[in-house]
C-alpha positions as CSV (number, residue, x, y, z in Angstrom):
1,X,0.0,0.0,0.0
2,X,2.7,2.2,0.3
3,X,4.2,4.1,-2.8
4,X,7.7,2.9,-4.2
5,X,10.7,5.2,-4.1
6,X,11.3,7.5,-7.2
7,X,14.1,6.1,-7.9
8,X,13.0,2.7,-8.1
9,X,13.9,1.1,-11.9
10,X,10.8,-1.0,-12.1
11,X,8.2,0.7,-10.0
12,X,5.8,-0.8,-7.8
13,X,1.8,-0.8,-8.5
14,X,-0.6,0.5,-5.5
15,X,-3.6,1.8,-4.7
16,X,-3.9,5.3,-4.5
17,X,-7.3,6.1,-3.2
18,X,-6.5,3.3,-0.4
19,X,-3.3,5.4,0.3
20,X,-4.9,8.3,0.8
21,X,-7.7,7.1,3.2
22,X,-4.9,5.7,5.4
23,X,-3.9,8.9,6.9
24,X,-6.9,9.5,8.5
25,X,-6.8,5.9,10.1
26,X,-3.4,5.8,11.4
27,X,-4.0,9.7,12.9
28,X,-7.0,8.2,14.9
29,X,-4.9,5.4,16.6
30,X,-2.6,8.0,17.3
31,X,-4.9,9.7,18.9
32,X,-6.6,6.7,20.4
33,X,-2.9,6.3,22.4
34,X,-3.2,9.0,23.8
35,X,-5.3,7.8,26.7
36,X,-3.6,6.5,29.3
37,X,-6.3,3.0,29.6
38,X,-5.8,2.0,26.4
39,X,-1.8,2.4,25.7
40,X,-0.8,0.3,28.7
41,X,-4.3,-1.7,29.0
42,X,-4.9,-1.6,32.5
43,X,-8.2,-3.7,32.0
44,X,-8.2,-7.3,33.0
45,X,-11.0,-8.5,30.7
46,X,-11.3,-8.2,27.1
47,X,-14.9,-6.8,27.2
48,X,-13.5,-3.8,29.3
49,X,-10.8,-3.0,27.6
50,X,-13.1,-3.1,24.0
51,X,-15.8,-0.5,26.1
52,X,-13.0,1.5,27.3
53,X,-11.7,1.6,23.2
54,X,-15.7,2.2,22.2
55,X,-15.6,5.2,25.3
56,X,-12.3,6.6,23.4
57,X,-13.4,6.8,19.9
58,X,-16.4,8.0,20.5
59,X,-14.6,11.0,22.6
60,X,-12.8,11.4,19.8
61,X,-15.2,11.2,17.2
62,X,-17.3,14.0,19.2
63,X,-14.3,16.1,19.4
């Protein structure tokens, strides 16, 4: 997915529009890090830990 080097003497095919709409995602993981409960996972149980990820995005997504 990610576009070859200029340089490159055979250059490599990708997608384009996929490329472009995986900024986006990797800035909201970024941002998803930043809270404190979800970088070091102090949750126990899986099903906390995914409602404390749902909690985040949707923080995020309001924001």
């Amino acid at each position: 997915m990610i576009p070859p080097k200029r340089n490159r003497t055979q250059p490599r095919t990708y997608d384009k529009h996929l490329y472009k709409a995986r900024h986006p995602m990797e800035n909201f993981f970024a941002r998803l890090k930043q809270y404190r409960a979800i970088a070091t996972r102090y949750d126990k149980r899986a099903s906390n830990f995914l409602g404390a990820i749902h909690l985040a995005a949707a923080v995020i997504w309001l924001n």
